[in-house]
C-alpha positions as CSV (number, residue, x, y, z in Angstrom):
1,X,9.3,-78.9,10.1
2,X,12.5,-78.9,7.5
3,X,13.8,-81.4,4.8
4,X,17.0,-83.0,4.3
5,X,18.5,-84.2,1.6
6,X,21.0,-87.6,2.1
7,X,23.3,-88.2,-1.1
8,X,25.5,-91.0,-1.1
9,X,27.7,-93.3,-3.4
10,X,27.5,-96.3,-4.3
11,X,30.4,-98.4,-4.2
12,X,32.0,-99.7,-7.6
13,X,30.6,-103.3,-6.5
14,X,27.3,-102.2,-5.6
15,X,25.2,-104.2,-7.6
16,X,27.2,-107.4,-6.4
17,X,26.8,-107.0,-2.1
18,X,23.7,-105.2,-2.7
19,X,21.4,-108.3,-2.0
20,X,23.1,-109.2,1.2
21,X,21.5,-105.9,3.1
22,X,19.1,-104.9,1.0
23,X,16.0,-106.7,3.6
24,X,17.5,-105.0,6.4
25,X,17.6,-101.8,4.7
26,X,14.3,-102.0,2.9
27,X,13.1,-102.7,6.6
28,X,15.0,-99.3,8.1
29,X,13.6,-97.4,5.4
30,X,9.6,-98.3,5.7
31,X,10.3,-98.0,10.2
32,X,11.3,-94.7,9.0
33,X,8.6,-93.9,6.6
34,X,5.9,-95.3,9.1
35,X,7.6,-92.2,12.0
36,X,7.4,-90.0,9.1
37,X,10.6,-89.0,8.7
38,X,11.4,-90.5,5.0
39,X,9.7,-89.0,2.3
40,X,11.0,-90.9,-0.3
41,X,14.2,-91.9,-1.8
42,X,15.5,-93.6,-4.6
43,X,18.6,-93.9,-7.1
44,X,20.4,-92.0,-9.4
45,X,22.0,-93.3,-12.9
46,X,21.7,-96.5,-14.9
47,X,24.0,-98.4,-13.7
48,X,23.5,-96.6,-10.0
49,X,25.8,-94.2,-9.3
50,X,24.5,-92.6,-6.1
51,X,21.0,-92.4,-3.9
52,X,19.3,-89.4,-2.8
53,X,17.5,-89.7,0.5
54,X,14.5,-87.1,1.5
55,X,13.9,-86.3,5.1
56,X,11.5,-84.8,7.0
57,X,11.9,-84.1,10.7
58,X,12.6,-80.9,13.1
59,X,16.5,-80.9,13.1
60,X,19.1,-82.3,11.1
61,X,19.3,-85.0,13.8
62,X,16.9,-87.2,11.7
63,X,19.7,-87.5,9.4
64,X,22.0,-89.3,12.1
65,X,20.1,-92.5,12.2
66,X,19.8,-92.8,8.7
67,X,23.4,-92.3,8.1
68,X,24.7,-94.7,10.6
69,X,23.0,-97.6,8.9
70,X,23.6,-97.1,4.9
71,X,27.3,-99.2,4.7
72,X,28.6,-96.4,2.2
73,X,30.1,-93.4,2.4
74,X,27.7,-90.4,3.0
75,X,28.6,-87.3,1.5
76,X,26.9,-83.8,1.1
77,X,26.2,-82.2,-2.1
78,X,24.5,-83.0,-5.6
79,X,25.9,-86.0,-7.1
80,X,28.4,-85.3,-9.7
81,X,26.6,-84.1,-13.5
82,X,23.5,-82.9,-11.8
């Protein structure tokens, strides 16, 4: 078993559209908490500047899902400052 770590941006607006996906993705995050494959996540800076996803799973595969439903720009690497 290996971890993953998703980093993404937020967009400039974030805290605006945030609200109008934020059920959905609450609801893709426990599905994928309940399989075992998110070990937690959360945000990072005050206002947010980015989120840090951690994975669990056998291959870097488990990342794909996840990716293809967060409506920002995934990226690899620490966020910037940390």
């Amino acid at each position: 078993m290996m971890h993953y770590l998703l980093f993404y941006d937020y967009a400039d607006d974030y805290l605006t559209r945030r609200t109008a996906h934020r059920a959905e993705h609450l609801k893709l995050a426990w599905d994928a908490a309940e399989r075992g494959e998110l070990v937690v996540g959360g945000v990072v800076g005050d206002p947010p500047e980015c989120g840090i996803l951690l994975f669990s799973g056998d291959s870097p595969a488990v990342l794909n899902v996840s990716r293809a439903t967060i409506p920002r720009q995934a990226r690899r690497g620490p966020p910037a400052g940390a």
